[in-house]
Backbone bond lengths (Angstrom), bond angles and torsions (degrees), N, CA, C in turn:
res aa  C-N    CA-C-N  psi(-1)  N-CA   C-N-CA  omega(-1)  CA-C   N-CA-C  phi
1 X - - - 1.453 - - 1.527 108.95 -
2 X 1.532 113.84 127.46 1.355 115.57 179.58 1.443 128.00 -53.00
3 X 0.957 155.22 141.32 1.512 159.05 173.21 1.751 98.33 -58.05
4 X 1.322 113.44 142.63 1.751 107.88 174.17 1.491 78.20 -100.52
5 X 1.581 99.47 171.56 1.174 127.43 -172.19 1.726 121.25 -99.51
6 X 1.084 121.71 118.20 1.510 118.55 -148.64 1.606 115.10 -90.44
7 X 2.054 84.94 11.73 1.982 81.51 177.49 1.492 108.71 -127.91
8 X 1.179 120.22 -159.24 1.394 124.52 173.51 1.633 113.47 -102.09
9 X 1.331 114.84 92.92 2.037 104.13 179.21 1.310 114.96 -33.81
10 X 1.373 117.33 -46.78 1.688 122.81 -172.88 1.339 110.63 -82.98
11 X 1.243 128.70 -5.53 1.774 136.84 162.54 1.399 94.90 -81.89
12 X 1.371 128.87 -61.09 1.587 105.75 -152.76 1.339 101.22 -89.79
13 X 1.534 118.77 1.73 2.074 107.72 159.56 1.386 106.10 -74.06
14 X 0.823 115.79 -31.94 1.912 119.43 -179.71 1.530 84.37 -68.28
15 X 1.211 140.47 -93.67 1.642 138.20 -163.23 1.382 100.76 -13.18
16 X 1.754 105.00 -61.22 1.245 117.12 -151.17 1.727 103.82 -58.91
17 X 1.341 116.27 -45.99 1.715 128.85 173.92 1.325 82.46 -39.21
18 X 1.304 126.05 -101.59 1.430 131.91 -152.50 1.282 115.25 -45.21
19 X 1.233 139.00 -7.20 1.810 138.38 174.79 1.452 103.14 -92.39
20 X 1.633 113.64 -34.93 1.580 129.55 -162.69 1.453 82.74 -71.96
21 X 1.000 133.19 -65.31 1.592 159.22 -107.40 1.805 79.95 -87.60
22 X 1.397 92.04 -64.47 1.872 103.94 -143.36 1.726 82.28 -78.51
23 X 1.205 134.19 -32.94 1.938 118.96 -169.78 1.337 96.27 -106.67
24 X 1.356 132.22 -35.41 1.342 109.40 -163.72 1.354 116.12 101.99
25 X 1.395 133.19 137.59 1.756 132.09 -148.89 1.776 73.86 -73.66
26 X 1.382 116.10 -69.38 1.688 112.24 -166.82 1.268 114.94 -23.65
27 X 1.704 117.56 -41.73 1.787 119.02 -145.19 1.108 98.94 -103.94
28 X 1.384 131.83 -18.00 1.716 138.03 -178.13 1.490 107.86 -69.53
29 X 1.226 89.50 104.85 2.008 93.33 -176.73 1.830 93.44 -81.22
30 X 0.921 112.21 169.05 2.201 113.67 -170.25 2.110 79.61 -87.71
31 X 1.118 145.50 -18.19 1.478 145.64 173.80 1.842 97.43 -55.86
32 X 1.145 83.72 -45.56 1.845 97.35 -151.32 1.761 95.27 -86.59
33 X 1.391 123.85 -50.92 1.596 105.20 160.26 1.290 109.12 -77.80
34 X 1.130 169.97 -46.04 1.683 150.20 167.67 1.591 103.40 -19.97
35 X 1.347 107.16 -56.25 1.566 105.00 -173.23 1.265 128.33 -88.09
36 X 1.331 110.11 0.86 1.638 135.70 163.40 1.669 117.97 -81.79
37 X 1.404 97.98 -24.92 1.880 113.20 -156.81 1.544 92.00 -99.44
38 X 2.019 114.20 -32.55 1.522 117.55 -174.90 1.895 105.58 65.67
39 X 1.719 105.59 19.23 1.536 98.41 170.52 1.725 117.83 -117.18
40 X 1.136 128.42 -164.04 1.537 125.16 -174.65 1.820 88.12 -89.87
41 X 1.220 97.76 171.56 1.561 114.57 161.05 1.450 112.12 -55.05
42 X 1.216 98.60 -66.04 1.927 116.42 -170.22 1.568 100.35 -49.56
43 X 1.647 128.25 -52.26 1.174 116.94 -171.99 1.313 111.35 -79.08
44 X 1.076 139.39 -11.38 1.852 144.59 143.01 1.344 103.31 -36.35
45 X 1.613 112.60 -64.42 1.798 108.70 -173.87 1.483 96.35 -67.54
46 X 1.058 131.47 -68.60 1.571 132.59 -161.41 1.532 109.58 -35.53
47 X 1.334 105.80 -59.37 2.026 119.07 -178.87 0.987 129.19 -83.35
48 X 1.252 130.42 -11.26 1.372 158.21 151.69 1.441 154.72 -92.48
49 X 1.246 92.45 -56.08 1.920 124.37 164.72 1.925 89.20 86.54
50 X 0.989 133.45 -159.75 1.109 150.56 -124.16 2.070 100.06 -74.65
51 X 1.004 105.99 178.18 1.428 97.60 162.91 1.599 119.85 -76.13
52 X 1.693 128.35 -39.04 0.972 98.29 174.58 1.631 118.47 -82.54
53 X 1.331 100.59 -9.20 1.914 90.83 167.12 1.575 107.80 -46.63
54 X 1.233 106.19 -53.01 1.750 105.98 -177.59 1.125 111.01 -57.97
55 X 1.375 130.03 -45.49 1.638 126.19 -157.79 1.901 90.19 -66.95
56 X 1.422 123.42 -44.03 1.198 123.01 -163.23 1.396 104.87 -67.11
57 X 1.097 126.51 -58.70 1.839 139.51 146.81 1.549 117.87 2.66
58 X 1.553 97.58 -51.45 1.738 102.89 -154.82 1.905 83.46 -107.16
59 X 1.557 118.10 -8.11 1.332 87.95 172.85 1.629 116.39 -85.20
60 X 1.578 89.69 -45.30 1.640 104.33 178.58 1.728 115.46 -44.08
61 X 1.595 109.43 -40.15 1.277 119.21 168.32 1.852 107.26 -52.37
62 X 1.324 112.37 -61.26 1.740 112.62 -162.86 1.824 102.72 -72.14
63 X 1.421 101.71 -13.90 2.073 103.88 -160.76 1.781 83.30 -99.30
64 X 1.149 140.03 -15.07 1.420 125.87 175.97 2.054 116.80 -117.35
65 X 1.558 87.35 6.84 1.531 92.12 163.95 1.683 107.58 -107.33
66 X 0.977 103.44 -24.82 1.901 107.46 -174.49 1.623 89.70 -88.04
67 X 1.161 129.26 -34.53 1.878 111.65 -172.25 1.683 99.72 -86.84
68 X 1.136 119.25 -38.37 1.548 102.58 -173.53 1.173 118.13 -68.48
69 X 1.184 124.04 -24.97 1.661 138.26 159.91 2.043 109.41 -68.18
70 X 1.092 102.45 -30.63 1.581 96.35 165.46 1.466 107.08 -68.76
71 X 1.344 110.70 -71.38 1.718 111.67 162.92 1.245 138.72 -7.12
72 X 0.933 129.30 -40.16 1.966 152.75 -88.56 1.953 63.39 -153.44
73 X 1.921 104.92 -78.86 1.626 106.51 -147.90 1.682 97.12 -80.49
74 X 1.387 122.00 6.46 1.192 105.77 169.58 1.599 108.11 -108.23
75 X 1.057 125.99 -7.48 1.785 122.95 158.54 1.853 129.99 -60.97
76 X 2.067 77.42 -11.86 1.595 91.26 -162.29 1.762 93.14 -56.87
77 X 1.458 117.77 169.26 1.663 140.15 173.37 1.581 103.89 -76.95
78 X 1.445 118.49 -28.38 1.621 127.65 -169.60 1.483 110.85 -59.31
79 X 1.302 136.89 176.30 1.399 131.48 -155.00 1.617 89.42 -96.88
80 X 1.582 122.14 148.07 1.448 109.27 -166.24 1.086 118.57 -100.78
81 X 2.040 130.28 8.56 0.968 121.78 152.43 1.739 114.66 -67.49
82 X 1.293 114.56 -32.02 1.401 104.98 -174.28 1.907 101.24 -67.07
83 X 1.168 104.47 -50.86 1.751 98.63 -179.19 1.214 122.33 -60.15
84 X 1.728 113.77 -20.97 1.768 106.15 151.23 1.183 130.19 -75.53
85 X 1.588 126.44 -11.70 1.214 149.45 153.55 1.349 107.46 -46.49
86 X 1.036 135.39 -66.79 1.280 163.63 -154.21 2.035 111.40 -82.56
87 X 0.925 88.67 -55.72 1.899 108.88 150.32 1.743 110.49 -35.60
88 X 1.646 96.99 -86.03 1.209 103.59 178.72 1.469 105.35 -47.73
89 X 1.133 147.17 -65.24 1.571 146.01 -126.88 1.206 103.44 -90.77
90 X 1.932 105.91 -24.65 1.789 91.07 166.98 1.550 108.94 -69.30
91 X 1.405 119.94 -51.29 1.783 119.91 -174.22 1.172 100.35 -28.94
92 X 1.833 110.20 -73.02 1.807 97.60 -155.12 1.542 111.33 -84.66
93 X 1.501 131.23 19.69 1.244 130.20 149.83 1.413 101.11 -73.82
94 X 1.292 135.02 -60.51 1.701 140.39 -169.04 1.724 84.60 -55.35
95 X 1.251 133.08 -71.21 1.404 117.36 -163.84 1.460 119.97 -66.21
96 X 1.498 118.31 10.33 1.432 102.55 -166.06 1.835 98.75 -121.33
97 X 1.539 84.55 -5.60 1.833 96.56 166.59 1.392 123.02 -91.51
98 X 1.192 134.42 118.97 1.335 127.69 -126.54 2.107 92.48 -94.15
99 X 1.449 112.03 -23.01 1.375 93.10 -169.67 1.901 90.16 -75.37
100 X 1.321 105.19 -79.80 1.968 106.84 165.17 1.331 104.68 -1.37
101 X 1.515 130.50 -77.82 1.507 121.08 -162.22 1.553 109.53 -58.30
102 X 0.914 121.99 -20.66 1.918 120.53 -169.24 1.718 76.54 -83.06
103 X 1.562 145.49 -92.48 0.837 103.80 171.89 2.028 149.05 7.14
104 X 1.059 100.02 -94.27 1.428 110.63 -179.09 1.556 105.03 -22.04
105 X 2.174 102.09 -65.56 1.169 87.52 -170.94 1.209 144.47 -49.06
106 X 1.370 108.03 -8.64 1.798 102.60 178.68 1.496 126.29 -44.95
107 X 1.343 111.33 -7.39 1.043 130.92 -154.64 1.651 88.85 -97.60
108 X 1.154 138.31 -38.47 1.424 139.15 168.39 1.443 116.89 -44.97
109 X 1.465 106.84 -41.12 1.587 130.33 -147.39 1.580 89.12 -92.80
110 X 1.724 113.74 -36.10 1.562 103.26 -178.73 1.767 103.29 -74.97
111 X 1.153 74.87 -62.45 1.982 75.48 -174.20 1.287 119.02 -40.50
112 X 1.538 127.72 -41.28 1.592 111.12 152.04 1.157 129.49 -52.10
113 X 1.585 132.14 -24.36 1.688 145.51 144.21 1.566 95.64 -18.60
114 X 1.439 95.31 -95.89 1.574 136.35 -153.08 1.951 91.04 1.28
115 X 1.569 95.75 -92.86 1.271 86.07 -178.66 1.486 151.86 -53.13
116 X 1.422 119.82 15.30 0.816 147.49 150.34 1.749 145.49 -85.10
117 X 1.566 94.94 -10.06 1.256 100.44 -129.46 1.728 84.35 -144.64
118 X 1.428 127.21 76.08 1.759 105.84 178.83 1.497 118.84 -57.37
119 X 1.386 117.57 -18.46 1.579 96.55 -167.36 1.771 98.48 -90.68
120 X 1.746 121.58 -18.78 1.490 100.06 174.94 1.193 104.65 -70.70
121 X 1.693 138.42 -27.77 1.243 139.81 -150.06 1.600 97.04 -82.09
122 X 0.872 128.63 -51.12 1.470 137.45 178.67 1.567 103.23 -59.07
123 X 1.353 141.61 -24.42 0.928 136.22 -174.50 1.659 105.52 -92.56
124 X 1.459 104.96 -22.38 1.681 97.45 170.80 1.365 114.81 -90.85
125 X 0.989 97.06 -15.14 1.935 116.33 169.46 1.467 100.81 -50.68
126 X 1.379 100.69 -72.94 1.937 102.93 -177.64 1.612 112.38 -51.80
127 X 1.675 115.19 -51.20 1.173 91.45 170.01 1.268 158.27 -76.43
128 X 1.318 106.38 -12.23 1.347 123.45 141.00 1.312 136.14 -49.02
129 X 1.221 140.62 -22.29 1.316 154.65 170.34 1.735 104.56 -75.14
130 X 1.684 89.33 -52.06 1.720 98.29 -172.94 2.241 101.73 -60.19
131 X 1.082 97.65 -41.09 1.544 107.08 -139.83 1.797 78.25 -89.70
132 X 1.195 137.53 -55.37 1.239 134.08 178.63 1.859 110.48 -42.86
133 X 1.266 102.27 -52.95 1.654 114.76 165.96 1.254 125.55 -41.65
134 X 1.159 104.30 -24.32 2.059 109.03 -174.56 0.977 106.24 -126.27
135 X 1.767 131.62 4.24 1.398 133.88 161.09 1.271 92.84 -68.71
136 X 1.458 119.41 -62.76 1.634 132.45 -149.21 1.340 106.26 -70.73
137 X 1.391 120.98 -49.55 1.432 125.64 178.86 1.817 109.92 -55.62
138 X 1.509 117.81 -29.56 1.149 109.74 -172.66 1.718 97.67 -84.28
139 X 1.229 103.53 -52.08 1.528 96.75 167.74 1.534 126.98 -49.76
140 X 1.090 138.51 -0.85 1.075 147.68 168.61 1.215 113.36 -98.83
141 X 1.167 134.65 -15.11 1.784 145.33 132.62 0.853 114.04 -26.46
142 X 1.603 108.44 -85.38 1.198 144.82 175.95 1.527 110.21 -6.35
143 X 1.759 105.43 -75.92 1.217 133.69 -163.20 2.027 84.63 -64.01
144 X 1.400 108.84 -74.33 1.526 103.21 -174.63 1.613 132.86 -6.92
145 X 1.715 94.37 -47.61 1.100 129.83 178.98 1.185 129.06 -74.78
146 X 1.161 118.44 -24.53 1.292 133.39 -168.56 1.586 139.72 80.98
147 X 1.407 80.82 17.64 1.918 96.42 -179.38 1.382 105.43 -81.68
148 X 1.139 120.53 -35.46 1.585 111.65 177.39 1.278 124.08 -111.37
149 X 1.136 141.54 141.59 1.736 132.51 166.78 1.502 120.56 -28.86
150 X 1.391 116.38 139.71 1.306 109.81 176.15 1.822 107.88 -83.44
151 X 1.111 87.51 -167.35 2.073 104.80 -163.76 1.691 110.12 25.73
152 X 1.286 105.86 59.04 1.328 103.30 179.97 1.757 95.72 -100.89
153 X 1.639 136.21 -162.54 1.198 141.93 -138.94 2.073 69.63 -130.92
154 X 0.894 162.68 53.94 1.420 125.15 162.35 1.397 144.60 -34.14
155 X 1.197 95.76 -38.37 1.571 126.74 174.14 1.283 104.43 -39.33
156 X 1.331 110.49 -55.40 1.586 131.16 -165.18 1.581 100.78 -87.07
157 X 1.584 126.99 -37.19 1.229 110.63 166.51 1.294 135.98 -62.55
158 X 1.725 107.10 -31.28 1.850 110.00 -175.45 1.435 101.32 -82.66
159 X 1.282 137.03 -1.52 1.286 144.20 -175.43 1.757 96.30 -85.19
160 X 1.156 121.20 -55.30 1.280 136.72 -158.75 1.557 99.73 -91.12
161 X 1.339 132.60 -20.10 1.386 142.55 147.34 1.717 112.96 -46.45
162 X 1.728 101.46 -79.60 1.638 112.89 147.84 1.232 110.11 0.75
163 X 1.017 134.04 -92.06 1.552 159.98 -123.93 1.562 115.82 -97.65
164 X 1.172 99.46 -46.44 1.758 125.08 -179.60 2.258 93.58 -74.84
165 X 1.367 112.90 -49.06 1.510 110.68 -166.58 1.500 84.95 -66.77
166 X 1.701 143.27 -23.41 1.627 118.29 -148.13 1.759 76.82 -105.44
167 X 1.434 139.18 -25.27 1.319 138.93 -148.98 1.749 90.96 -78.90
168 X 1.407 118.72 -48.56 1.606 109.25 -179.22 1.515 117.79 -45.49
169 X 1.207 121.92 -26.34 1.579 132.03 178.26 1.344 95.98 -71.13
170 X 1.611 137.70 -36.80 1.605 113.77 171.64 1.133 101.86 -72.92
171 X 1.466 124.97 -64.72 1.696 126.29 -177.80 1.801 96.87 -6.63
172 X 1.760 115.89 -89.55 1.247 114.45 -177.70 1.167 120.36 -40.94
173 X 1.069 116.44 -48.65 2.098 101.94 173.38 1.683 107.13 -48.07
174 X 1.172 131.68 -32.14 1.269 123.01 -173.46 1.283 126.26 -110.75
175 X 1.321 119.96 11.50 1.060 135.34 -156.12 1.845 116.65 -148.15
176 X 0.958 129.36 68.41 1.555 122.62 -166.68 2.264 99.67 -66.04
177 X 0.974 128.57 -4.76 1.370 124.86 -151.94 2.093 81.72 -104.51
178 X 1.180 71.89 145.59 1.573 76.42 -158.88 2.300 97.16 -105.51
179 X 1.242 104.22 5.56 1.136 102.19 157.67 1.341 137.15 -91.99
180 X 1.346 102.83 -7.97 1.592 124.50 173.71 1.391 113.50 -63.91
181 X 1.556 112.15 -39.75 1.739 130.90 -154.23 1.709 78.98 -87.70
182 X 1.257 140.55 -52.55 1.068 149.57 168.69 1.616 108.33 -35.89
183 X 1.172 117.21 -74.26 1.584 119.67 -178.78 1.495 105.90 -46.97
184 X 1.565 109.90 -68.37 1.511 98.57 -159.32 1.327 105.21 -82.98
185 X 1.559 148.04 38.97 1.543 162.04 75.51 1.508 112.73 1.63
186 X 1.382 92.51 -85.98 1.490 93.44 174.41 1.598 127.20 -62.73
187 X 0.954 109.58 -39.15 1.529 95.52 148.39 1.607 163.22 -50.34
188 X 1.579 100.89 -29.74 1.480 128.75 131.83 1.560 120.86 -53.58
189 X 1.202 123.59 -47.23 1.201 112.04 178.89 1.360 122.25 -82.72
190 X 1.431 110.62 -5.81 1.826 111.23 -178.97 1.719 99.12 -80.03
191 X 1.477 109.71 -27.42 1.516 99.56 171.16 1.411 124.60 -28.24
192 X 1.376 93.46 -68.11 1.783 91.64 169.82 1.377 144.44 -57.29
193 X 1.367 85.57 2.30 2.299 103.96 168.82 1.244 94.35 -74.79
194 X 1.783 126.35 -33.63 1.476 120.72 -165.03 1.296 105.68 -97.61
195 X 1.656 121.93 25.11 1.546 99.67 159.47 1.632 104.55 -152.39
């Protein structure tokens, strides 16, 4: 009879974000996540398989819990500059909270992957397709509606939406002042005064 497992899988991917997050897939010695994760070696290999099986694990885990919840607030009925408002203001609240941001960063640690790395790259591939798709579709509301100018480029805006929500995760790597993540926020969002 198999042994049950004496932790939570979806607790120690969250650990795992925050060890990835705060050293970086490079700087995480398997010493330094074991004692981050609070599990044995063996149940790392057993539930996981290697370290970067995990690092890929805990991203795919944090990159399809943070987009389906983007999703989620862009299906909302509410006007969709405020729900891109609202988008942004959760990120740089999550990054300006210091346990949340060690989280987030994992997202640094993949994207230095990516090019290296086809199966993280393919995984930003999907989300990008997904997350570009429900920028544009909401913007295409939007416009219906009359919140935004007509014959504008959308295409080119939910892309640059895309891009700008994953860019605040460098901001915080370089930036501990939490009015910065604030400024260049609002600056992304005045885009949409220009269309």
């Amino acid at each position: 009879m198999a042994r049950s497992k004496e932790f939570d899988t979806t607790e120690v991917l969250h650990k795992a974000m925050k060890v990835f997050g705060y050293y970086g897939y490079e700087g995480t010695s398997l010493q330094t996540l074991l004692d981050g994760l609070g599990i044995a070696r063996q149940s790392l290999y057993d539930t996981y398989g290697t370290k970067r099986e995990l690092f890929i694990k805990a991203v795919q885990h944090y990159v399809d819990e943070k987009s389906s919840a983007v999703v989620a607030y862009l299906e909302r009925a509410e006007p969709v500059r405020k729900v891109i408002a609202e988008i942004f203001q959760t990120i740089v609240s999550a990054l300006q909270d210091e346990e949340r941001r060690e989280e987030c960063l994992i997202l640094y640690s993949a994207i230095d992957q990516a090019p290296h790395d086809p199966e993280i790259a393919a995984l930003f591939e999907r989300d990008r397709m997904l997350l570009e798709k429900a920028f544009y579709e909401a913007l295409v509301r939007a416009q219906s509606r009359g919140e935004i100018n007509q014959n504008q480029d959308l295409n080119a805006l939910a892309r640059y939406l895309y891009h700008a929500r994953y860019g605040l995760t460098q901001v915080a790597k370089l930036s501990c002042d939490p009015k910065v993540l604030e400024d260049v926020s609002a600056v992304v969002l005045s885009t949409l005064d220009h269309y």
